[in-house]
C-alpha positions in Angstrom: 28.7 20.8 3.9 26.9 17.9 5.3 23.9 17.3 3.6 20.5 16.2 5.2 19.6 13.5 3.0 21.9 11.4 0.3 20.0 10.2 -2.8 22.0 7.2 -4.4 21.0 6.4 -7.7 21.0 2.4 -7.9 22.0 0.9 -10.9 25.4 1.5 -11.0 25.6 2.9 -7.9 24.2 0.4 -5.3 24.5 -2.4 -8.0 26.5 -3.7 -10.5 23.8 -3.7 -13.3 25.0 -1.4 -16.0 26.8 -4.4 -18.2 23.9 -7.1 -17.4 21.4 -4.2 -18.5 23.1 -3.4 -22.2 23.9 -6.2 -22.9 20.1 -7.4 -23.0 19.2 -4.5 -24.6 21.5 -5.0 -27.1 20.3 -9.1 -27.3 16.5 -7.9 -27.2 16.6 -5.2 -29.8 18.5 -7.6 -32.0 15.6 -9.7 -32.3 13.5 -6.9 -33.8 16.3 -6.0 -36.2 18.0 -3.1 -34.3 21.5 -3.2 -34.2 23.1 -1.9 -30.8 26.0 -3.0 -29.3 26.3 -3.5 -25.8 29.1 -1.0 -25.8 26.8 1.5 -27.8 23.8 0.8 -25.2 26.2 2.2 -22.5 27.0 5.3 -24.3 23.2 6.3 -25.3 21.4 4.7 -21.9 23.0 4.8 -18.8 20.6 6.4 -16.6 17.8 6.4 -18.9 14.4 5.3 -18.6 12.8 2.9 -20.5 10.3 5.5 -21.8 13.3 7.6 -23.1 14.4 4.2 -25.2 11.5 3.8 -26.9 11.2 7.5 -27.5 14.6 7.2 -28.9 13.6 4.9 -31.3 10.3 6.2 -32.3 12.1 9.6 -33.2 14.4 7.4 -35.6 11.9 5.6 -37.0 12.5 2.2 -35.7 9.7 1.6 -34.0 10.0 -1.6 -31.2 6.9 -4.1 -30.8 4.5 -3.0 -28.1 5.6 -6.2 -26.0 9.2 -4.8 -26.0 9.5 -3.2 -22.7 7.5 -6.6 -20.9 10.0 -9.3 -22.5 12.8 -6.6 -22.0 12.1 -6.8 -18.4 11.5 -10.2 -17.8 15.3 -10.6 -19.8 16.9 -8.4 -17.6 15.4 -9.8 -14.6 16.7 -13.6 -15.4 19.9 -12.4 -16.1 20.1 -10.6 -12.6 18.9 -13.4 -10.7 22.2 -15.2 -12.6 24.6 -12.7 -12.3 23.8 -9.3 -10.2 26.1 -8.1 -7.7 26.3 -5.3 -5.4 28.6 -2.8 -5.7 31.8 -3.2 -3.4 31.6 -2.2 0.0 27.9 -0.3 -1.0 26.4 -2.2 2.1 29.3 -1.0 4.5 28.9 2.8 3.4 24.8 2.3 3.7 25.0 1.0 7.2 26.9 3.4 8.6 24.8 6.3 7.5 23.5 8.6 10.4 22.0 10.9 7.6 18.7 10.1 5.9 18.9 8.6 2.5 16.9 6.9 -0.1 16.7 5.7 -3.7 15.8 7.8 -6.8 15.8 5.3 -10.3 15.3 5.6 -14.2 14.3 2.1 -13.7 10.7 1.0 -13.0 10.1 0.4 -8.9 9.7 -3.6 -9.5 13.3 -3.9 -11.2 14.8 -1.8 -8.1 12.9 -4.0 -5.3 14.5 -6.9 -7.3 17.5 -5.7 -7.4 18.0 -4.3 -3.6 16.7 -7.8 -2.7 18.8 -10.2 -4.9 21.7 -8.0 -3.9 21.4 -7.9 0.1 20.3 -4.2 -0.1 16.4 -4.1 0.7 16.9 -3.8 4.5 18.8 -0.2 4.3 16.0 1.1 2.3 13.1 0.2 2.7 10.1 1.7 1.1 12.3 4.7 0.2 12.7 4.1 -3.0 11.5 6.5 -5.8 11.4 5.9 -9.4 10.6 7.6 -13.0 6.9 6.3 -13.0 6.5 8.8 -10.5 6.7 11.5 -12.3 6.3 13.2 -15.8 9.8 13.6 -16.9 12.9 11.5 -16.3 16.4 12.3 -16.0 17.9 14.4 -17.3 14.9 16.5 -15.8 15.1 17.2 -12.2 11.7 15.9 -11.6 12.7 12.6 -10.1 15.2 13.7 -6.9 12.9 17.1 -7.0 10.3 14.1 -5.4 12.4 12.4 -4.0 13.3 15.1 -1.4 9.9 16.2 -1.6 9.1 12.8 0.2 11.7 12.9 2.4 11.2 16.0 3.7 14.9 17.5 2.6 16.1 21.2 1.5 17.2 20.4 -2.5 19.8 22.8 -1.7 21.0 20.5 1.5 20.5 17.2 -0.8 23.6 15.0 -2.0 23.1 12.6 -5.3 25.3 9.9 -5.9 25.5 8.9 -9.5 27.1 7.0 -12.1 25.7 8.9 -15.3 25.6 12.0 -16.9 22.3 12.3 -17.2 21.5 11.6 -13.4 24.3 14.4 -12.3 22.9 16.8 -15.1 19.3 16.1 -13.0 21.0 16.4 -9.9 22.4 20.0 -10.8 19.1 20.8 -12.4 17.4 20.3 -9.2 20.0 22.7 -7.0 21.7 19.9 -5.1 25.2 18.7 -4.7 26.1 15.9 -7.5 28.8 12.9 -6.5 30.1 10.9 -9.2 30.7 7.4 -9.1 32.7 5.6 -11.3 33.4 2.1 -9.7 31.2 0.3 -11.5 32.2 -2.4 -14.1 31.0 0.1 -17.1 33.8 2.3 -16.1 36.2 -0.4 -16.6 37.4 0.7 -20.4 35.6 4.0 -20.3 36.6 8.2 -18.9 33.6 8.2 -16.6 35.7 10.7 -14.3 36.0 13.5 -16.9 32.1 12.9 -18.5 31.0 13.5 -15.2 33.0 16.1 -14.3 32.2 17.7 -17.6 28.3 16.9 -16.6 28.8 18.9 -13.1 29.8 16.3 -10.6 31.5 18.2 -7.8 33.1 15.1 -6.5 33.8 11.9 -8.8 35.3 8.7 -6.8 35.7 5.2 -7.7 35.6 3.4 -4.6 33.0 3.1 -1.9 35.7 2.8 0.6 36.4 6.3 0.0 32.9 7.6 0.8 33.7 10.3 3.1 37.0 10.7 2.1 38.4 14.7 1.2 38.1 15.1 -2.4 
């Protein structure tokens, strides 16, 4: 089936933020005496919102300053001004699209603007980008692409989600549409992304953008 819109996640997926991200987290939460790897970070927040972090940590009992999330944000946003890259080939595949698409992000709408723009990306998208502040629950919930087509005017059921987590394809599935996994990113590098996401309910998982369209 061709679908009648693509949701891309973007971290990830569009760009190559997952490494940059963790390892902040892991420098930032080091200064309030949490220890998290980088490595660790990957495994417990790909995908995840910043709300689900801190929740994370006020379940455990560690609670983080109240200025955590603003100097975790201006952290993440130096070191993607140094460092951020797209994803390979992302801007060939998102040019060529004669299908609608948009963006649908655990990360807050100012650090996807940022990113789309530093990266080359903010042309193909526009103002179609949706993002976890819009609504009450995050991924894993299917609120988020449930908008997000909702917006866009697009059948869930005729909706395709490309993702690099497990929680964004278990939201994907949770919302009745069709769940891509994508596993090119530099996270992936010394990790089984293919058989978490398959395990997760990917019905595809691919790990270059060159292979797009490509039978499965």
């Amino acid at each position: 089936m061709k679908p009648d819109l693509i949701i891309f996640d973007c971290d990830g997926v569009l760009v190559d933020s997952e490494v940059l991200s963790c390892a902040c987290l892991s420098e930032a939460l080091g200064e309030c005496g949490i220890e998290l790897t980088a490595d660790a970070a990957l495994e417990l927040f790909v995908g995840r919102s910043m709300a689900a972090i801190l929740q994370y940590y006020a379940a455990d009992r560690r609670l983080v300053p109240e200025s955590f999330p603003t100097a975790m944000k201006g952290r993440v946003f130096r070191r993607f001004r140094q460092s951020l890259r797209p994803i390979s080939d992302v801007h060939t595949v998102v040019s060529q699209l004669t299908i609608p698409f948009c963006v649908a992000s655990s990360s807050d709408l100012d650090r996807v603007s940022l990113s789309l723009e530093l990266t080359g990306l903010a042309a193909h998208f526009g103002d179609r980008l949706y993002t976890s502040q819009m609504v009450p629950r995050g991924k894993p919930a299917p609120d988020l692409f449930l908008h997000a087509a909702a917006q866009m005017q697009a059948n869930p059921a005729r909706t395709l989600v490309i993702e690099d987590s497990v929680s964004g394809v278990t939201a994907a599935r949770a919302a009745g549409m069709m769940a891509w996994g994508f596993v090119g990113g530099s996270h992936y590098r010394s990790r089984d992304g293919r058989s978490m996401l398959f395990d997760a309910g990917a019905d595809r998982v691919f790990d270059r953008m060159t292979d797009f369209w490509k039978e499965r």
